[in-house]
Backbone bond lengths (Angstrom), bond angles and torsions (degrees), N, CA, C in turn:
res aa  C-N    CA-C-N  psi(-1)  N-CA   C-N-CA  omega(-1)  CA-C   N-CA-C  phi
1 X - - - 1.448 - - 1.528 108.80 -
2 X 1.275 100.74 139.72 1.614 99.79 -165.87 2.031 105.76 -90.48
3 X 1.412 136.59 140.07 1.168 123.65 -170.13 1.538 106.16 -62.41
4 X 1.262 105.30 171.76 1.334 116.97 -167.82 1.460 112.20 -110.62
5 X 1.246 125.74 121.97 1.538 119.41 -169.63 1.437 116.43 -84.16
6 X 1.698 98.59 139.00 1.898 78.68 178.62 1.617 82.65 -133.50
7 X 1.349 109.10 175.82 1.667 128.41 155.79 1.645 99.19 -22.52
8 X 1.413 112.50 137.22 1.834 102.32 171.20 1.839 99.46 -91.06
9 X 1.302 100.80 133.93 1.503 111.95 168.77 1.290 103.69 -127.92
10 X 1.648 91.88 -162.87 1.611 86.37 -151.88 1.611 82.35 -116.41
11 X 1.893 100.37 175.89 1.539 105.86 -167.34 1.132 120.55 -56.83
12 X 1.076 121.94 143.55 1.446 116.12 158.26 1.768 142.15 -60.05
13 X 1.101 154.93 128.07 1.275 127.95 -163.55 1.547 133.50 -46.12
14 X 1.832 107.84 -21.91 1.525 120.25 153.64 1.016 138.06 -49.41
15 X 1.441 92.88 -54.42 1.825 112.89 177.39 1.538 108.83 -54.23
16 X 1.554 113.33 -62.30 1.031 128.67 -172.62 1.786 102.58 -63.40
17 X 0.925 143.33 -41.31 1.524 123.15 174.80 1.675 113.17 -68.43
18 X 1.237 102.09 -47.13 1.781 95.92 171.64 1.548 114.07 -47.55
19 X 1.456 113.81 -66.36 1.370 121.88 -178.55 2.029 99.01 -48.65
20 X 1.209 148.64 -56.77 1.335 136.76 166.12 0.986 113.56 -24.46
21 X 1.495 112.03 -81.89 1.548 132.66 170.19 1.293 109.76 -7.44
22 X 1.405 109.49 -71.79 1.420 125.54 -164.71 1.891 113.72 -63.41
23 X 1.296 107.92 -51.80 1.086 154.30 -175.43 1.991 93.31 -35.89
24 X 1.859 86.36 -60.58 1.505 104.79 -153.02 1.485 104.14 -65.72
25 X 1.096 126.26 -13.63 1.945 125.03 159.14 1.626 117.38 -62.82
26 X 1.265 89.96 130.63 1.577 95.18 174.23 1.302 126.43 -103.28
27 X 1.507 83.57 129.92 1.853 112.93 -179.95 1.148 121.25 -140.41
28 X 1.289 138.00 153.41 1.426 145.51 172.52 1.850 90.47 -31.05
29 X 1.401 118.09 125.84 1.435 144.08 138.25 1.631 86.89 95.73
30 X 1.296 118.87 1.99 1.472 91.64 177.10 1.724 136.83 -91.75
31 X 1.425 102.26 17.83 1.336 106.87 156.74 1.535 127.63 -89.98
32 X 1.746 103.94 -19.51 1.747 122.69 160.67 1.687 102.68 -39.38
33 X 1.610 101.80 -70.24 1.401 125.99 -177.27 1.481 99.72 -42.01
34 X 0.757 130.85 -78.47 1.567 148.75 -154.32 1.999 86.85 -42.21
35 X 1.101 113.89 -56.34 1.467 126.66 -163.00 1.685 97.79 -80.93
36 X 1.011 125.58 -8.11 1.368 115.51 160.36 1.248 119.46 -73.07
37 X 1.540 125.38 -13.36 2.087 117.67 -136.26 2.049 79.82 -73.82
38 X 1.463 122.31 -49.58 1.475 116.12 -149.49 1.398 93.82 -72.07
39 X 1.644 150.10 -1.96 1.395 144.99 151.04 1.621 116.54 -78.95
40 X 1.317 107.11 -13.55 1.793 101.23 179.36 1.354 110.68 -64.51
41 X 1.163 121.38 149.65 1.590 139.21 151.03 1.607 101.47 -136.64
42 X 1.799 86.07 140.34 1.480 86.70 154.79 1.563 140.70 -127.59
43 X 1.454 115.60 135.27 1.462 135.07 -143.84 1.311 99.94 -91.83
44 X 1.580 122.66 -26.65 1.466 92.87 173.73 1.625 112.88 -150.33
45 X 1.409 123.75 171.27 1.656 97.28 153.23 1.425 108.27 -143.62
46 X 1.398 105.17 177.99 1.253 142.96 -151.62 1.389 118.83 -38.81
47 X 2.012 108.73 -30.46 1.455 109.86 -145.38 1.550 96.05 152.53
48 X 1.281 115.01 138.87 1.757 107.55 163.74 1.912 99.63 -41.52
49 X 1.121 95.68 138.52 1.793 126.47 138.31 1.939 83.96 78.17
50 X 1.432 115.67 17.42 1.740 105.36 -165.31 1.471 91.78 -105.10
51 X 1.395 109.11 148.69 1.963 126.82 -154.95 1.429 83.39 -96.00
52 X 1.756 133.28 -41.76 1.504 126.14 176.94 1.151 139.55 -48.52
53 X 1.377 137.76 89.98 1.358 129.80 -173.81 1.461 116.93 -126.19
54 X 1.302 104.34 179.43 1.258 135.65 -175.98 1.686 113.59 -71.30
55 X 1.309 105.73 130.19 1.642 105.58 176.13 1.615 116.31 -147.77
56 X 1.484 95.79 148.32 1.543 107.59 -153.87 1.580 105.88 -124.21
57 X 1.417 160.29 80.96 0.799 156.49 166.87 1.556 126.99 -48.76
58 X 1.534 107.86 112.72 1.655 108.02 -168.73 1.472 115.21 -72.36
59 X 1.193 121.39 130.81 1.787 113.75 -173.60 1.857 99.95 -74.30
60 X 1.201 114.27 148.95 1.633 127.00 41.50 1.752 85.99 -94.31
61 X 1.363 128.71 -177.56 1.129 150.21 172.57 1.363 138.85 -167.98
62 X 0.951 126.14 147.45 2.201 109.56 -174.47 1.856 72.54 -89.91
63 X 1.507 114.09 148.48 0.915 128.15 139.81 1.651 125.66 -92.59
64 X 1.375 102.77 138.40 1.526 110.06 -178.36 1.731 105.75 -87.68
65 X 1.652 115.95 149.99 1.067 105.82 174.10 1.956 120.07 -120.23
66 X 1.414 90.99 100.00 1.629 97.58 -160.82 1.497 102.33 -100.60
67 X 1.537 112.11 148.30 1.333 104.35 -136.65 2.133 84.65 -97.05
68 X 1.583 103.13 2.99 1.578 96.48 -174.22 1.845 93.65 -122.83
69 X 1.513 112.33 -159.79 1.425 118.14 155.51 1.596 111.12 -88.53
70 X 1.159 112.37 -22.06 1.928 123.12 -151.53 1.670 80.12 -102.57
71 X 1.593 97.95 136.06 1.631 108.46 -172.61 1.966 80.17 -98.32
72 X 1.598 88.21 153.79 1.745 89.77 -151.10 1.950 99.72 -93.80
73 X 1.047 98.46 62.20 1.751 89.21 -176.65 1.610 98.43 -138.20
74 X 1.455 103.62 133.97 1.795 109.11 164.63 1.430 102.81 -70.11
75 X 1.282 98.81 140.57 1.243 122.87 -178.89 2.070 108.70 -134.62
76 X 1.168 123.30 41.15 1.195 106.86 159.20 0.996 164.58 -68.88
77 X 1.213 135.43 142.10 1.467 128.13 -158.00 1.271 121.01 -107.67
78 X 1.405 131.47 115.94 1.621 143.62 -159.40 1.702 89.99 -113.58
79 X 1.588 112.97 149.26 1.478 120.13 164.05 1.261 112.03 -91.90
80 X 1.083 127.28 -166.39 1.559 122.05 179.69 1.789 107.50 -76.04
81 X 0.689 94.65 -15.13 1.846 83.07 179.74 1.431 106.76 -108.96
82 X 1.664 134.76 27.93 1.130 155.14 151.65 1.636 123.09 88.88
83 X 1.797 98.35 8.80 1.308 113.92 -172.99 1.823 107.19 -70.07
84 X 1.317 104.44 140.12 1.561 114.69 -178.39 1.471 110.79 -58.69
85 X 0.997 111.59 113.41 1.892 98.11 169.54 1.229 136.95 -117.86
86 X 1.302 108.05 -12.83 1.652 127.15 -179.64 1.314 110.39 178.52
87 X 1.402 138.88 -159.34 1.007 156.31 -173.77 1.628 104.75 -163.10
88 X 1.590 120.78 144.17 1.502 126.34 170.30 1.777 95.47 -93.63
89 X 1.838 123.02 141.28 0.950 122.15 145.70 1.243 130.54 -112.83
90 X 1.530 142.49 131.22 1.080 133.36 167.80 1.520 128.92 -104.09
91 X 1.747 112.68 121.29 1.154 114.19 -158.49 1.554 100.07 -104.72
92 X 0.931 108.68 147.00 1.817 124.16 168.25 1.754 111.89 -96.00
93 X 0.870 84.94 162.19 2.331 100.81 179.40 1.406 93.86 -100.13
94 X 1.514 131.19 107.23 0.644 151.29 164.67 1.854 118.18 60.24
95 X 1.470 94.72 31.31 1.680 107.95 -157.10 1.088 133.04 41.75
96 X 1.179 90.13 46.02 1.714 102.28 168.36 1.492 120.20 -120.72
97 X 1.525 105.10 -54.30 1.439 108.68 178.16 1.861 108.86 -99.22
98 X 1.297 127.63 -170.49 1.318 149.14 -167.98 1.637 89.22 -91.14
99 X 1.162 140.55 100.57 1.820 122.47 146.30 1.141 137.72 -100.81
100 X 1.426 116.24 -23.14 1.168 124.82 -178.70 1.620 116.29 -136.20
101 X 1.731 118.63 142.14 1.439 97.01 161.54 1.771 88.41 -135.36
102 X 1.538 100.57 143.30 1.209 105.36 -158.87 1.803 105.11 -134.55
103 X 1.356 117.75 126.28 1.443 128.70 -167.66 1.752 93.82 -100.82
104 X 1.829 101.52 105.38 1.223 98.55 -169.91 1.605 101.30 -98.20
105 X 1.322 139.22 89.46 1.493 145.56 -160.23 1.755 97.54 -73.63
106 X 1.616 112.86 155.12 1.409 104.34 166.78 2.024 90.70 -129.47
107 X 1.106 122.51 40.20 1.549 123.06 -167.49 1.350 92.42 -116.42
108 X 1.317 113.80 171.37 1.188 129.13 160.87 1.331 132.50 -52.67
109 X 1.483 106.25 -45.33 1.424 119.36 169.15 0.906 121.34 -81.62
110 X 1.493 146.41 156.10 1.173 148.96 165.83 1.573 101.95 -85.03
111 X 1.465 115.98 121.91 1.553 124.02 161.01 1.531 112.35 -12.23
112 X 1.168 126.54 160.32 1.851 143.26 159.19 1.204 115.40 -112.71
113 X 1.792 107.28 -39.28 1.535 101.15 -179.35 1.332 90.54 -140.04
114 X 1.405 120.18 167.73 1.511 144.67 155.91 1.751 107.71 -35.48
115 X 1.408 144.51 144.46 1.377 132.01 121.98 1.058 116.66 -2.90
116 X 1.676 122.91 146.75 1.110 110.87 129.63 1.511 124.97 -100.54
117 X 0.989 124.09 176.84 1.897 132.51 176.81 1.423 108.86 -71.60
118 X 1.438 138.41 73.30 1.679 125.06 175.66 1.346 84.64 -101.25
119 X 1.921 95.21 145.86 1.216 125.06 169.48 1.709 108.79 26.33
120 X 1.024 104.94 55.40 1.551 121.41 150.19 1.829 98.52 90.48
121 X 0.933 133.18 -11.66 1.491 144.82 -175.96 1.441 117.51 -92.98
122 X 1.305 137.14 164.90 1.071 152.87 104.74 1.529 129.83 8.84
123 X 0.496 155.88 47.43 1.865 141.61 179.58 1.310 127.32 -111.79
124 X 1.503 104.19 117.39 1.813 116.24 -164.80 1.904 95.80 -89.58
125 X 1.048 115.40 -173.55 1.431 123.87 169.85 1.527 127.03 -100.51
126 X 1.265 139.25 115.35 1.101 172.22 -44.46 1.692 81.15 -141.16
């Protein structure tokens, strides 16, 4: 299914703590990244009712120089009773800019909302 375009706005307060979260590990270009989050909007998503979308960074910008698209940090996602459920990925445009943040689920259901960040982790809903 191809994403769905909407108006670009700006993050949401979810988006934007995961993407920190994630962000806040250090790796080659990820302090570039880090200095993008107040230029992100996002342009599209995933699918009716899907938390994964599309992201577009407005120039001017430091570009980061990442040597893949996939920003290189585990990001998994445990429920409250510590069961595995997905992982968040965040992809860059050619590793440079922010494009994608993507809720990769392994459940039956497809996610509603993002994780939130408790005590330094990941955590989806039960």
């Amino acid at each position: 299914m191809a994403p769905l375009s909407i108006g670009p706005r700006s993050l949401n307060a979810d988006e934007r703590a995961v993407l920190e979260h994630i962000l806040s590990a250090e790796f080659v270009g990820a302090a570039q990244l880090r200095s993008q989050l107040d230029r992100t909007e996002v342009t599209a998503v995933w699918g009716p009712a899907s938390v994964s979308v599309d992201l577009q960074v407005r120039e001017p910008c430091e570009h980061a120089a990442l040597p893949t698209e996939l920003v290189p940090v585990d990001a998994h996602v445990h429920n409250p009773s510590g069961t595995y459920i997905g992982e968040i990925l965040v992809w860059t445009d050619r590793g440079a800019t922010l494009a994608a943040l993507e809720f990769a689920w392994v459940t039956d259901e497809m996610p509603t909302s993002l994780p939130a960040v408790v005590n330094g982790r990941l955590s989806g809903p039960s």
